[in-house]
N, C-alpha and C positions, 0 to 999 in steps of 0.2 A: 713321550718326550723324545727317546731315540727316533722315531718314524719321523718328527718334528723337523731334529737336523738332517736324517738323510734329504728329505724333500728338500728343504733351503740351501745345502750343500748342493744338490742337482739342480734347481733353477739357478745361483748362483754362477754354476761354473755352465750351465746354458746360457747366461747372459753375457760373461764375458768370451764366449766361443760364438757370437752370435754372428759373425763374417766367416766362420769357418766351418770346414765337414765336421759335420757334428752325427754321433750314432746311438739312438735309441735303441735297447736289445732287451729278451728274457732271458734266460737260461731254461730251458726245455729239461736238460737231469734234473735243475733243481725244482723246476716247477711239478716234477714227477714226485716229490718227496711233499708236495700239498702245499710247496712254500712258495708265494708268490715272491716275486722280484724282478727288479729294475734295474738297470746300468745303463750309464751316457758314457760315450767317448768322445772325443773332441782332439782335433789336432793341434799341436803345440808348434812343429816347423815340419817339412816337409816328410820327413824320416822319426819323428815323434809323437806320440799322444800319449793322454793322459785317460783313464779309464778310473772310472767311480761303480763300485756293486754295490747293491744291498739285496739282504732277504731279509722277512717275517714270516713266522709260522707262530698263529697266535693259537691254535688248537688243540683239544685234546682229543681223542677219538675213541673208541667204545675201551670198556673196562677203563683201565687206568692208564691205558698207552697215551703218552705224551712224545711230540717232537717239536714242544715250544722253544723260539728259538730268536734272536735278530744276529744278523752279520754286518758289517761293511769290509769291504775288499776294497781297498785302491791298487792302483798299476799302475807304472810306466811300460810300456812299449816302444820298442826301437820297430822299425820295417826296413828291410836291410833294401828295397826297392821304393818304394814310395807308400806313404800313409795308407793305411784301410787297402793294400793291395798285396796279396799272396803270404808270406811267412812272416811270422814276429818274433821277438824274443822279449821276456817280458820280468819287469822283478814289481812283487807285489805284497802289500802285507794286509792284516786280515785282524780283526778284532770284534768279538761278536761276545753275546748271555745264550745262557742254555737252560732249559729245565725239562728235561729230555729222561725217558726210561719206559721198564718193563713192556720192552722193545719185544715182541714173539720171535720173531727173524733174527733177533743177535743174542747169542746164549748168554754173554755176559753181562746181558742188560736186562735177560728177561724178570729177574728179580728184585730190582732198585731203580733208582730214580736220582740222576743225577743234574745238580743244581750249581751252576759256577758261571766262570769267564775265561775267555781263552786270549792273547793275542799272541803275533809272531807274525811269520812274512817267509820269501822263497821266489824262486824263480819260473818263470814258465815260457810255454814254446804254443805256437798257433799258427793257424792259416784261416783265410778269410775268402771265403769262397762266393762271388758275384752270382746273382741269380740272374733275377727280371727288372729293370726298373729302377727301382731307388732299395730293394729288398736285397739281402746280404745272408750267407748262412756261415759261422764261425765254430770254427772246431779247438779247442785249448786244453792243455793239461800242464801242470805245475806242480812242485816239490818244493818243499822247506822245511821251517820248525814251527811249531804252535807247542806255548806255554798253558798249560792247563791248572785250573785252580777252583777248585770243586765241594762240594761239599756231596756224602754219597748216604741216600734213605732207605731203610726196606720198604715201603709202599707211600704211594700218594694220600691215603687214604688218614695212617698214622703216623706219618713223618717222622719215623725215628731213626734220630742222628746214627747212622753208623761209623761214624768220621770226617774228617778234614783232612784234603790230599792235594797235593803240588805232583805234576806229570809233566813233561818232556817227551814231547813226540817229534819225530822225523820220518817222513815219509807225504805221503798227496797230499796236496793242500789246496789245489783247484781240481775242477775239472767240467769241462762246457761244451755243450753242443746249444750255440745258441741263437735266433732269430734274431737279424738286424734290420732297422728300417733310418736311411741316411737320408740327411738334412743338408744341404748345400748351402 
C-alpha cells in the first residue's frame, strides 16, 4: 500500500514537473544499509525545489536480525545561487514504520526488536556537485526532531510484549551521499 503512494506521488509530481529540471537520485548510505530507494527533485522557481524520498527495506537477514523498515522524507530546498547548483539549505520532514532489532552492531538493539512509527522534520544543509553529462553527485546532512512510538519485544521468534513507549529524539535526521541523474 505505502510503496503504492510513494510511486503515484513520484509520477504525479514527474508529471507536473514535466517542463522543468527534474532529478532522479539514490542515496548510496542508505542503499548501504540493504534499503533500496528513490527521490525525484524538481524545480519550483529559479532558487527552489521540491524534493520527494523514499526507502523500503522489506528483509530479514540470518538469525533474527531485522531492519524492515519504509520512509518518506519530503524537502524544500532553497539554492542561495541557482537550482541544482552548489549549496542548499533545506527544511524537511520524515514519516516512516519500523520493525527493526536484535541488531549485532548496536548494543541496545542486540536483544529486542522494535516495532512502531516515527514522524517529525528538521533542517538541512547540501552541495550538489556536477560530474559528466546529465550525472550529479550530492552530499546532505540534516538535524531535527522525530517523534517515536513503538512498541519493544524480547525476540522475533516469541514476541513478547515488553512494552509500549513514546521517545523524543533530537539529533541527525538526514544524511546523503547521493547519485544524481537530471532530466531537462
Amino acid at each position: 500500500m505505502y510503496k503504492q503512494i510513494l510511486l503515484t506521488l513520484l509520477i504525479a509530481f514527474s508529471l507536473h514537473a514535466s517542463s522543468q529540471k527534474v532529478a532522479y537520485k539514490t542515496n548510496l548510505l542508505y542503499l548501504a544499509t540493504t534499503t533500496p530507494n528513490l527521490a525525484m527533485e524538481f524545480s519550483l522557481s529559479r532558487k527552489l525545489t521540491a524534493d520527494i524520498a523514499g526507502g523500503y527495506n522489506p528483509w530479514d537477514f540470518s538469525g533474527n536480525t531485522s531492519l524492515r523498515h519504509w520512509l518518506v522524507q519530503p524537502e524544500l530546498r532553497y539554492w542561495p545561487c541557482q537550482s541544482f547548483e552548489g549549496h542548499f539549505f533545506g527544511l524537511h520532514g520524515i514519516y516512516g514504520k519500523f520493525n527493526v532489532g536484535e541488531l549485532s552492531f548496536i548494543h541496545s538493539m542486540n536483544d529486542y526488536i522494535y516495532k512502531g512509527s516515527m514522524y517529525g522534520g528538521g533542517i538541512s544543509y547540501g552541495y550538489h556537485f556536477p560530474l559528466k553529462g546529465k550525472w550529479s553527485l550530492e552530499l546532505t546532512a540534516g538535524v531535527g526532531y522525530v517523534h517515536l512510538d513503538y512498541d519493544k519485544y524480547t525476540c522475533r521468534g516469541c514476541l513478547e510484549l515488553q512494552g509500549s513507549y513514546k521517545r523524543n529524539y533530537i539529533g541527525p535526521t538526514k544524511a546523503g551521499v547521493s547519485i544524481i541523474y537530471m532530466i531537462n
